[in-house]
KOLRO-422552 format. One record per residue: x, y, z of N, C-alpha, C, O, CB in turn; residue number from 0. Coordinates in Angstrom, 2 decimals. Glycine has a CB too. Layout:
# KOLRO-422552
+---------+---------+---------+---------+---------+---------+---------+---------+---------+---------+---------+---------+---------+---------+---------+------+
|     n_X |     n_Y |     n_Z |    ca_X |    ca_Y |    ca_Z |     c_X |     c_Y |     c_Z |     o_X |     o_Y |     o_Z |    cb_X |    cb_Y |    cb_Z | resi |
+---------+---------+---------+---------+---------+---------+---------+---------+---------+---------+---------+---------+---------+---------+---------+------+
|       X |       Y |       Z |       X |       Y |       Z |       X |       Y |       Z |       X |       Y |       Z |       X |       Y |       Z |  NUM |
...
+---------+---------+---------+---------+---------+---------+---------+---------+---------+---------+---------+---------+---------+---------+---------+------+
//
This chain:
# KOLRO-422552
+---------+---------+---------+---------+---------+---------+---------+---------+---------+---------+---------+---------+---------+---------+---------+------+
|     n_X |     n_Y |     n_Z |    ca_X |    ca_Y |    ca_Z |     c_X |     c_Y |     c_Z |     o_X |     o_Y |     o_Z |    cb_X |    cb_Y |    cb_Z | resi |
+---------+---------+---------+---------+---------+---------+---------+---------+---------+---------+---------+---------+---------+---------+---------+------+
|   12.18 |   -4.90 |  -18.98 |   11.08 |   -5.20 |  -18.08 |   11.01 |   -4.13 |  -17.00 |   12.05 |   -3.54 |  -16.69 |   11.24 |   -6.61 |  -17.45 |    0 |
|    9.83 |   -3.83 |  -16.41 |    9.29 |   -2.53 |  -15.57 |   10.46 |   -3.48 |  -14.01 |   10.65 |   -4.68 |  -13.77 |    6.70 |   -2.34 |  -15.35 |    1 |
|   10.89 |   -2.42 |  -13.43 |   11.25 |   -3.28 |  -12.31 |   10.53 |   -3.24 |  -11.31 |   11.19 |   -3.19 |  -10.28 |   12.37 |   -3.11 |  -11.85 |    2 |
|    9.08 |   -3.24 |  -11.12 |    8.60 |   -3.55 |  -10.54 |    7.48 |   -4.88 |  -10.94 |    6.94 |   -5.74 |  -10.26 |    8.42 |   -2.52 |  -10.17 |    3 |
|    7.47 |   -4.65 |  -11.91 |    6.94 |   -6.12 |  -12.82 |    7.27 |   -7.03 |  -12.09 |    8.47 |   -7.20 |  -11.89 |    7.58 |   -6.52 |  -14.29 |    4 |
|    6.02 |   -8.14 |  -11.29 |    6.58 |   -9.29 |  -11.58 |    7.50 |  -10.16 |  -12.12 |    7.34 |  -10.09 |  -13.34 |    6.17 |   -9.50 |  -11.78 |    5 |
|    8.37 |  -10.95 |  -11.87 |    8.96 |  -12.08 |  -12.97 |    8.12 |  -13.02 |  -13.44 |    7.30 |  -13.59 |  -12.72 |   10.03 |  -12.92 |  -12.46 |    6 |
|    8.29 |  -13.30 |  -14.96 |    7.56 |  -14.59 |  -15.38 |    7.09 |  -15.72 |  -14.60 |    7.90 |  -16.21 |  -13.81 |    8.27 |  -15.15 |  -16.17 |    7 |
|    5.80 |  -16.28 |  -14.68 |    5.79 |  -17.06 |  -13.77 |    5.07 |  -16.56 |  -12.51 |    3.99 |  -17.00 |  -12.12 |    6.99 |  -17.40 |  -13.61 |    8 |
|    5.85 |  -15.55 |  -11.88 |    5.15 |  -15.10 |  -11.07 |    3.61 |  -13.80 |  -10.72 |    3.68 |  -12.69 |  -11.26 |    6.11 |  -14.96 |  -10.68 |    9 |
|    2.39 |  -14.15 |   -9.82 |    1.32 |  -13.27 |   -9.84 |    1.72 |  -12.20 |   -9.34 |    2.51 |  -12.21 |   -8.40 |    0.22 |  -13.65 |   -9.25 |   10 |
|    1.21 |  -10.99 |   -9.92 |    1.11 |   -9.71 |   -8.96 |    0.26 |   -9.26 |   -7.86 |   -0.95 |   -9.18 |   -8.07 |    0.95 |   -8.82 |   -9.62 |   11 |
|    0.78 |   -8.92 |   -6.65 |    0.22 |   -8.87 |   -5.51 |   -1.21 |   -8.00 |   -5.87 |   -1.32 |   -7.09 |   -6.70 |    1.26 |   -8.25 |   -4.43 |   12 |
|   -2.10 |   -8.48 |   -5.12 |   -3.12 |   -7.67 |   -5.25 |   -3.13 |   -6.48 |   -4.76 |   -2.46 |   -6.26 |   -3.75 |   -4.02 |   -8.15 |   -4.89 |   13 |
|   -3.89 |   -5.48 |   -5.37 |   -3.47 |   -4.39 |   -5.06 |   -4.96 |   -3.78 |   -3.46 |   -6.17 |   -3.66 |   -3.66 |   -3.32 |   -3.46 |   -6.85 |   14 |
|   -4.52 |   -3.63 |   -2.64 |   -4.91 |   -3.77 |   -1.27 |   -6.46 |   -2.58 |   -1.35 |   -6.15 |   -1.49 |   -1.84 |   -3.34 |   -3.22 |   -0.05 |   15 |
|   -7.60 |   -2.66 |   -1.04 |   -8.62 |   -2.10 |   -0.32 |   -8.15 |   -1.30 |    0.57 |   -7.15 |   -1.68 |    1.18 |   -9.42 |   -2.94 |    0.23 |   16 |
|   -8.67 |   -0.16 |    0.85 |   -8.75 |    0.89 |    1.85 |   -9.35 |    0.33 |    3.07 |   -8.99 |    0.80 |    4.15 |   -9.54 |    2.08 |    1.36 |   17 |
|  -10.09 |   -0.46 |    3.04 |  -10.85 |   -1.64 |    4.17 |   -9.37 |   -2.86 |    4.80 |   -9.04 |   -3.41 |    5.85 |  -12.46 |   -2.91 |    2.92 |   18 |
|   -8.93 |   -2.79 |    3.59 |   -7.79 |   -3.95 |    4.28 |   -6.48 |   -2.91 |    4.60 |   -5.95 |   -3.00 |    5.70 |   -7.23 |   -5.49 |    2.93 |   19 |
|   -6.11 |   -2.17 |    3.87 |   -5.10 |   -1.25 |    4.27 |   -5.33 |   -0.95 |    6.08 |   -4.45 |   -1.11 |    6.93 |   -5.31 |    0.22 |    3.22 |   20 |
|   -6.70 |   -0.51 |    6.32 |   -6.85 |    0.55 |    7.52 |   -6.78 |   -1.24 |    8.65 |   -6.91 |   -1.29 |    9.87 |   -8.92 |    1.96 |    7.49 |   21 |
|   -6.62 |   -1.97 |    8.07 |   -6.95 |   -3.49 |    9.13 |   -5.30 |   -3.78 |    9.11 |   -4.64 |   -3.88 |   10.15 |   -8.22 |   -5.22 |    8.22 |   22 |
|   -4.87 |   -3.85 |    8.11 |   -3.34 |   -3.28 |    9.03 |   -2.66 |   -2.89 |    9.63 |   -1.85 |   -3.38 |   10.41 |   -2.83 |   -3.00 |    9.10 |   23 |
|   -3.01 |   -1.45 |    9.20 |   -2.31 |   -0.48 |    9.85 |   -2.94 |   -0.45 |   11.45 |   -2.32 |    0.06 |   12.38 |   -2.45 |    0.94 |    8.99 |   24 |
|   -4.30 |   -1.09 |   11.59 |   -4.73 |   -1.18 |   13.00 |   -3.99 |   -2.25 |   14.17 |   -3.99 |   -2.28 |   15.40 |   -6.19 |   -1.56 |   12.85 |   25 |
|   -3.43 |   -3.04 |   13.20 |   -2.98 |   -4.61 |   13.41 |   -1.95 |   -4.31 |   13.94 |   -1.64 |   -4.65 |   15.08 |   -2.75 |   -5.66 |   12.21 |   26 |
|   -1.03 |   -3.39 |   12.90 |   -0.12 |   -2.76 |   13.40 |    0.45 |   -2.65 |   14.47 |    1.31 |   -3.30 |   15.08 |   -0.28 |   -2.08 |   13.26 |   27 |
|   -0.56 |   -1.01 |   14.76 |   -0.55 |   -0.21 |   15.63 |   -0.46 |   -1.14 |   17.01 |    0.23 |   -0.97 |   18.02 |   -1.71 |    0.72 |   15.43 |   28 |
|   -1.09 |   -1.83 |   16.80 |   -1.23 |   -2.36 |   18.08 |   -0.35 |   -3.40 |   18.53 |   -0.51 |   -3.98 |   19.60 |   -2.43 |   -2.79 |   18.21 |   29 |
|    0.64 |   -3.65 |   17.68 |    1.58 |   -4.98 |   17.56 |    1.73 |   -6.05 |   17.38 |    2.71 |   -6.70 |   17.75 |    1.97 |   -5.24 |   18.05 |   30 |
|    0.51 |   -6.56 |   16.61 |    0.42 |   -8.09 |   16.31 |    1.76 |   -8.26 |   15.20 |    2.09 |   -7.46 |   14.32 |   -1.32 |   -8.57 |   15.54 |   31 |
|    2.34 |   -9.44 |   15.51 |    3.27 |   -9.72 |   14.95 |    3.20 |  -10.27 |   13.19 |    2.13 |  -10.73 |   12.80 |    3.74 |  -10.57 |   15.90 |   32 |
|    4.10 |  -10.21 |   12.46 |    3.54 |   -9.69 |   10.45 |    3.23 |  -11.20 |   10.33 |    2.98 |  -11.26 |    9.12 |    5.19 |   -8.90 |    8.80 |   33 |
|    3.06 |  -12.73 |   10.92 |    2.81 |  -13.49 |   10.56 |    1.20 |  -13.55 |   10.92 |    0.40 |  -14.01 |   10.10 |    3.71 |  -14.27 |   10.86 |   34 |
|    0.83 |  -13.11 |   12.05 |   -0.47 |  -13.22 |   12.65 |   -1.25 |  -12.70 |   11.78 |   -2.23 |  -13.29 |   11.32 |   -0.66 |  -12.62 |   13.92 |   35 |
|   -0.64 |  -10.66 |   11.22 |   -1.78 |  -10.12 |    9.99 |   -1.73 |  -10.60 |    9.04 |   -2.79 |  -10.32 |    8.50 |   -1.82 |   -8.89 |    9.49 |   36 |
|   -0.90 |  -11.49 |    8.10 |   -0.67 |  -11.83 |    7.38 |   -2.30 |  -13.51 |    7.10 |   -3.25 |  -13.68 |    6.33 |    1.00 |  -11.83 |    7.68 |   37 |
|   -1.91 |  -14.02 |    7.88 |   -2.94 |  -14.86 |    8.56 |   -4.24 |  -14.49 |    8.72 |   -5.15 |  -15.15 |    8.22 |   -2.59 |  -15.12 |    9.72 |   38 |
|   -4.44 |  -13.46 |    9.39 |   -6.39 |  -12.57 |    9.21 |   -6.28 |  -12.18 |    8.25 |   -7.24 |  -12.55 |    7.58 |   -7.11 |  -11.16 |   10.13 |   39 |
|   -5.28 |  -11.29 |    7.41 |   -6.17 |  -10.70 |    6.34 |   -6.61 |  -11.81 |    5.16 |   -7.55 |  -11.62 |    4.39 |   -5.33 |   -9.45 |    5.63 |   40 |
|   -5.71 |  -13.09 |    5.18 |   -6.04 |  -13.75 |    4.58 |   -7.17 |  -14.85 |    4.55 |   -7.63 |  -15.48 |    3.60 |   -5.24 |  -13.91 |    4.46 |   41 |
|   -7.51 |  -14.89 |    6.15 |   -9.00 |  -15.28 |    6.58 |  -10.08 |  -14.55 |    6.56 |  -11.23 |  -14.98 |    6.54 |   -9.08 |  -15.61 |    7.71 |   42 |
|   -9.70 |  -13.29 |    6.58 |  -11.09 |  -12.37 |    6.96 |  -11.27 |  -11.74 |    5.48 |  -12.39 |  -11.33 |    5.18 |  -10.86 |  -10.95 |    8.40 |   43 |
|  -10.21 |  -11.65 |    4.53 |  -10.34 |  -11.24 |    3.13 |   -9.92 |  -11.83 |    1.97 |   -9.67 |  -11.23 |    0.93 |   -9.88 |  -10.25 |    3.03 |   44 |
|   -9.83 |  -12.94 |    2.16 |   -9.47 |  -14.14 |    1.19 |   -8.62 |  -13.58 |   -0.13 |   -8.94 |  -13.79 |   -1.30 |  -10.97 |  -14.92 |    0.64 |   45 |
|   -7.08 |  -12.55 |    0.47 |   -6.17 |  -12.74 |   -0.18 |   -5.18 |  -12.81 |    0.45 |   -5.03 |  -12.75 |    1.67 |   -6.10 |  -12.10 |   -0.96 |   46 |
|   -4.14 |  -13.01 |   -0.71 |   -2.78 |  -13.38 |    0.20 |   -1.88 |  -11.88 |    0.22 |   -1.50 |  -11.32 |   -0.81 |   -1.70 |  -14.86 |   -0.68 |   47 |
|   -1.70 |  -11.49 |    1.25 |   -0.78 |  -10.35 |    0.98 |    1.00 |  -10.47 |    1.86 |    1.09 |  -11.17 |    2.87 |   -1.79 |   -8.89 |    1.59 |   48 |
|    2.01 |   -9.86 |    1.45 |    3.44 |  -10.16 |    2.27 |    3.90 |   -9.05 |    2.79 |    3.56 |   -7.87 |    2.66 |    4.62 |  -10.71 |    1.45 |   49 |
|    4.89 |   -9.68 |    3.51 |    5.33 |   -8.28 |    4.46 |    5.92 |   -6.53 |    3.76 |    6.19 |   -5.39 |    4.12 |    6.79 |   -8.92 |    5.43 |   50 |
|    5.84 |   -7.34 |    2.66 |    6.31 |   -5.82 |    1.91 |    5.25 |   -4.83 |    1.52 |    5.45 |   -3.63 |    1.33 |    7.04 |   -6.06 |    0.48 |   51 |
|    3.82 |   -5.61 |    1.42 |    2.67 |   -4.81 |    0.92 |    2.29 |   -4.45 |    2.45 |    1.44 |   -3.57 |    2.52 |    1.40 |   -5.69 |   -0.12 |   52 |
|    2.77 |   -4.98 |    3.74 |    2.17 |   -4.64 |    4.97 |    2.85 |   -3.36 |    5.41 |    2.46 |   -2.29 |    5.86 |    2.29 |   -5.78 |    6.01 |   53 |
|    3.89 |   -3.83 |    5.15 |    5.20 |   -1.90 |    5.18 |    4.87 |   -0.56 |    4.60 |    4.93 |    0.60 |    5.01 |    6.78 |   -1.95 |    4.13 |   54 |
|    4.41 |   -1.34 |    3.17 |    3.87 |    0.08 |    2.29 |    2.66 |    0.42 |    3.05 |    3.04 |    1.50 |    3.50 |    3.42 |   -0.14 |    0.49 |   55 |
|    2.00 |    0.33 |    3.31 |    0.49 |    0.31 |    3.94 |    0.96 |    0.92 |    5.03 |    0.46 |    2.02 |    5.22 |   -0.40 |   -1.15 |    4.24 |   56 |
|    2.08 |    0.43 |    6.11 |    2.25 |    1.13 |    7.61 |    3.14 |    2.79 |    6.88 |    2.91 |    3.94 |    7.24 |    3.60 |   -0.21 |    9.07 |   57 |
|    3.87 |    2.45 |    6.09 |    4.84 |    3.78 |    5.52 |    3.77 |    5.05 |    4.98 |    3.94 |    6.22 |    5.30 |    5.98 |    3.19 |    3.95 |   58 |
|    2.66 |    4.55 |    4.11 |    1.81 |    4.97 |    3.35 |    0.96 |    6.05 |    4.34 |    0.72 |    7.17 |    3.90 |    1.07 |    3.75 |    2.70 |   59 |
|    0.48 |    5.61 |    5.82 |   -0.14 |    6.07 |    6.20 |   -0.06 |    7.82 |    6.98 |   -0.97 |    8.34 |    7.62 |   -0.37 |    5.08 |    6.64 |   60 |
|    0.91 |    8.26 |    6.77 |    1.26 |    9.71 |    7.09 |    1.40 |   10.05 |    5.90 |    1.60 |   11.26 |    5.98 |    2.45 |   10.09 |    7.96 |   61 |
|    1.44 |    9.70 |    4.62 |    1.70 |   10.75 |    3.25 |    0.78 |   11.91 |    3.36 |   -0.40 |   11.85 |    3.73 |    1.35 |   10.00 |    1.66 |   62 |
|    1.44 |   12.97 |    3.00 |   -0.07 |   13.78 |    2.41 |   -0.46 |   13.35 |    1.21 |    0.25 |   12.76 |    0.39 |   -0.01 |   15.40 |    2.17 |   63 |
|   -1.56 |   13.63 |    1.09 |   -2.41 |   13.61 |   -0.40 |   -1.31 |   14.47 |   -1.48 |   -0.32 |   15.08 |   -1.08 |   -4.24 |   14.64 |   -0.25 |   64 |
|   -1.73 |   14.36 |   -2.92 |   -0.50 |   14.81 |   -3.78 |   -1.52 |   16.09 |   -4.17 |   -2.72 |   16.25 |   -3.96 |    0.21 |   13.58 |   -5.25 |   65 |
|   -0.65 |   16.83 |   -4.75 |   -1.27 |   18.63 |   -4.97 |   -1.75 |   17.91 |   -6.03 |   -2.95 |   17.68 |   -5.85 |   -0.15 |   20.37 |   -5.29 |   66 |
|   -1.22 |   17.33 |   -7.33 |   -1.18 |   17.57 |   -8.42 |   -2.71 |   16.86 |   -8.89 |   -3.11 |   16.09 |   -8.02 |    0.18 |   17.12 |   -8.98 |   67 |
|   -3.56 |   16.96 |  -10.00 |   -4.70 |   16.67 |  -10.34 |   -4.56 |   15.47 |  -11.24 |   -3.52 |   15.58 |  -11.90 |   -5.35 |   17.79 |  -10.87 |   68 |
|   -5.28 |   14.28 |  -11.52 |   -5.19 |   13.24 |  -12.75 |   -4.53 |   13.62 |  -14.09 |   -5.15 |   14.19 |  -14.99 |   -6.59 |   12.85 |  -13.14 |   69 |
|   -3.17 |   13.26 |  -14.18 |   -3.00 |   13.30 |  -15.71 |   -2.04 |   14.51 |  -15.43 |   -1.30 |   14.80 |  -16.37 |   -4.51 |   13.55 |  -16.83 |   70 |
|   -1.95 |   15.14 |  -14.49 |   -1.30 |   15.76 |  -14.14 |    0.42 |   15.66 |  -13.75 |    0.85 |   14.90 |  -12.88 |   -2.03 |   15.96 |  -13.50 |   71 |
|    1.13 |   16.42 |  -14.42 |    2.50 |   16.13 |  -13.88 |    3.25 |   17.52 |  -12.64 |    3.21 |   18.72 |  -12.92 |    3.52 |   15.97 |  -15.46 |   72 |
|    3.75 |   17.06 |  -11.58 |    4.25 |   18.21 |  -10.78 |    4.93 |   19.33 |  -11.54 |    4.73 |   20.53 |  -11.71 |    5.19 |   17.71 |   -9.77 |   73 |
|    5.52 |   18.74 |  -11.79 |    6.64 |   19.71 |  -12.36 |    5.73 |   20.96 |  -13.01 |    5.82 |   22.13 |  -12.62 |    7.71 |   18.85 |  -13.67 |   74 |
|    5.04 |   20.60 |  -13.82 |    3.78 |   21.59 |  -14.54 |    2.74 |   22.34 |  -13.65 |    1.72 |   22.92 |  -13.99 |    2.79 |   20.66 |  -15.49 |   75 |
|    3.16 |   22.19 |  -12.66 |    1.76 |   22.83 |  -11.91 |    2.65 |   24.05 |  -11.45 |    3.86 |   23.94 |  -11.30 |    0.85 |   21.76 |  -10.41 |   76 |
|    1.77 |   25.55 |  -11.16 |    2.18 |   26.98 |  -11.26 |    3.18 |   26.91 |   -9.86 |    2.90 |   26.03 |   -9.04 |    0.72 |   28.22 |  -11.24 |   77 |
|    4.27 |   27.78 |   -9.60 |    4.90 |   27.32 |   -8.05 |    4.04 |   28.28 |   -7.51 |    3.58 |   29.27 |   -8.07 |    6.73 |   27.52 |   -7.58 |   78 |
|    3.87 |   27.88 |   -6.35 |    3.48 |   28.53 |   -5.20 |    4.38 |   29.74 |   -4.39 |    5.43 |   29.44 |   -3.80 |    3.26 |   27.44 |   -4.37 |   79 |
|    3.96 |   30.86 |   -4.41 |    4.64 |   32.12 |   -3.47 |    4.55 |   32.34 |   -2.24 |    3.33 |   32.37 |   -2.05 |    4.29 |   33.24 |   -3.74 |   80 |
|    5.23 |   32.59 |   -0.89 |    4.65 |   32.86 |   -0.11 |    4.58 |   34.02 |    0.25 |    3.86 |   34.33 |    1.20 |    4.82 |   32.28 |    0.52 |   81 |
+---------+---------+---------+---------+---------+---------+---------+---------+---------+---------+---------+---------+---------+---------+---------+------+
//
């Protein structure tokens, strides 16, 4: 089994909007405590999301974008010189 798979039985979290992501990370920012966002997003966007999808979302938000193109693997892409 994938280990990120669900267990039997159990649903997989929905996978979050760029609209609900940025209502986090605003929620965040500002310090409302993870039961309160947890609570709006599930009033204002009628799903349920947990503190682990609220982390990825606060962690998520400094990534850069990835070089590599669809279908694309890093490793395969030309190195860069400086």
């Amino acid at each position: 089994m994938h280990p990120t798979a669900p267990n039997p039985g159990e649903h997989a979290p929905p996978i979050l909007k760029e609209e609900v992501k940025a209502f986090i990370i605003g929620r965040m920012t500002r310090g409302d405590p993870p039961g309160r966002i947890t609570a709006l997003v599930e009033t204002n966007f009628q799903i349920e999301i947990d503190r682990g999808q609220m982390l990825d979302c606060w962690n998520a938000r400094n990534m850069p974008p990835t070089q590599t193109g669809p279908g694309q693997e890093k490793e395969s892409m030309p190195l860069q010189h400086d």
